[in-house]
Structures are given as structure tokens and as C-alpha cells.
C-alpha positions in Angstrom: 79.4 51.2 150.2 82.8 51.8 149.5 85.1 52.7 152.8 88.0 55.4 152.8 90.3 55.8 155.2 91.0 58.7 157.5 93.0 60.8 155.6 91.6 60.8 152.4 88.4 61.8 154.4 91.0 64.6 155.5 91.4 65.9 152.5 87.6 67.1 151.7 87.5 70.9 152.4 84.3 71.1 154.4 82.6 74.3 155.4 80.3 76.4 156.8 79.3 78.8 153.8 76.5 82.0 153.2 74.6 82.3 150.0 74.9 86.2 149.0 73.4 85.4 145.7 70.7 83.3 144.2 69.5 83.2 140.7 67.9 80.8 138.7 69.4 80.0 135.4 67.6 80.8 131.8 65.8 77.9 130.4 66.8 75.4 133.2 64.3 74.4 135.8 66.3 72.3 138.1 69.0 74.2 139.0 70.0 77.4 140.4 73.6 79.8 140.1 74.5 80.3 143.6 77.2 82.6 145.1 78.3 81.8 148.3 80.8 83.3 150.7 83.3 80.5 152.1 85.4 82.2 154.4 88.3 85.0 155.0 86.4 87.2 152.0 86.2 84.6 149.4 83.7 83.8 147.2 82.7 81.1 145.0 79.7 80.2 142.2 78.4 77.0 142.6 75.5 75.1 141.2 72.7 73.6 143.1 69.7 71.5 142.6 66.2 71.3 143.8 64.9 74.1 141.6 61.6 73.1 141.2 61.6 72.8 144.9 63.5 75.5 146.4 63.1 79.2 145.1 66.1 81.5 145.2 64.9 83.4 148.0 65.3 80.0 150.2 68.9 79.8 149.7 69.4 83.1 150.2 71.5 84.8 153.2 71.1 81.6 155.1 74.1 79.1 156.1 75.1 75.6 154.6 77.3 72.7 154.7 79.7 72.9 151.3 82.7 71.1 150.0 84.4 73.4 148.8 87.9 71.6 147.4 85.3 69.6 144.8 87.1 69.8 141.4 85.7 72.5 139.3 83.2 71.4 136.9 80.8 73.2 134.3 77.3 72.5 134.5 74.6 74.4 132.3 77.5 76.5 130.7 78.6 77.7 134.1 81.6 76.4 136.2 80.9 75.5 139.2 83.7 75.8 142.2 81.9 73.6 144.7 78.7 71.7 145.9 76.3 72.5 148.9 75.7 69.0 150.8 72.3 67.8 151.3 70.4 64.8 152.1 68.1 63.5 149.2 64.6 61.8 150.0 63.5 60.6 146.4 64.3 63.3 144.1 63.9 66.5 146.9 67.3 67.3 148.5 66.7 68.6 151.9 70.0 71.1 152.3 72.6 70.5 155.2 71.4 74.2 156.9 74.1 75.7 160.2 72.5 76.9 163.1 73.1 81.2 162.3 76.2 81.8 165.1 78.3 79.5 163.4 80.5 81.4 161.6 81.0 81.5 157.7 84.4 79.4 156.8 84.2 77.4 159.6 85.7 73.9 159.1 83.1 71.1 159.3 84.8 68.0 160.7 
């Protein structure tokens, strides 16, 4: 385990986000497109895992735990602008979920 200090750990943009949209991607079976709302009206696509366990409809309206600074990347012909955090038990990732009445864009420190 490497350690980091303090303010590099300052520098992640972590946040309470809402999936608007959910869709799983032609001819891929392991991920899914996700649009989530981060905050103040913004949105952002992001790509997510656990296909073959999650449908869309799981992801969908409820709250997560994102970083949303992660450098953009494209991932099945898609760029992705972010990464929902989850815990990962063998190959399922069980998703970082927020209780509802925390609200959307909320810094997660």
C-alpha cells in the first residue's frame, strides 16, 4: 500500500452524485453509460462496471459516491468524465450508495 499525504488526498474531487440516466452499451456486457448529475446543474457521462450484475434500472435516480476530477478517459468508444466508487468483493463491485437527504454535489471528505 502506497501512502499519500494530506494534500494530495486534497486534491480528489469527491462527491455526492444522482444517476439521471442509465443505459447499457451495444455489444458490451460489463459495462454501462451512465449520466450523472454532480452538482450546481452539471452533468457528466461516466462509465461503470458490474453490468452483468447491476441492471440500469439499479443505478438509476439513486445517489453515489464519485470522483469526479479523475482525468477523462475513453472506455468502449465513449469518454468517460469520472468514476462512481465502490467496494469490490471478487469481481462484484458493491457501489458506495448516500443515504437520499444528502444532497447532490455535496463534497465527500
Amino acid at each position: 500500500m502506497e501512502i499519500v499525504s494530506y494534500d494530495d488526498f486534497k486534491r480528489l474531487d469527491m462527491r455526492v452524485v444522482k444517476v439521471i440516466k442509465a443505459d447499457r452499451i451495444l455489444q458490451k456486457t460489463k459495462i454501462l453509460k451512465l449520466t450523472i448529475n454532480i452538482g450546481s446543474g452539471e452533468t457528466r457521462t461516466v462509465i461503470a462496471g458490474g453490468a452483468e450484475f447491476y441492471s440500469p434500472e439499479d443505478f438509476l435516480g439513486k445517489k453515489f459516491v464519485a470522483l469526479v476530477n479523475l482525468a477523462p478517459k475513453k472506455i468502449a468508444g465513449i469518454e468517460s468524465h469520472g468514476m462512481l466508487l465502490a467496494a469490490v468483493s471478487g469481481e462484484k463491485p458493491f457501489w458506495l450508495t448516500v443515504d437520499d437527504e444528502a444532497p447532490v454535489g455535496a463534497n465527500v471528505i
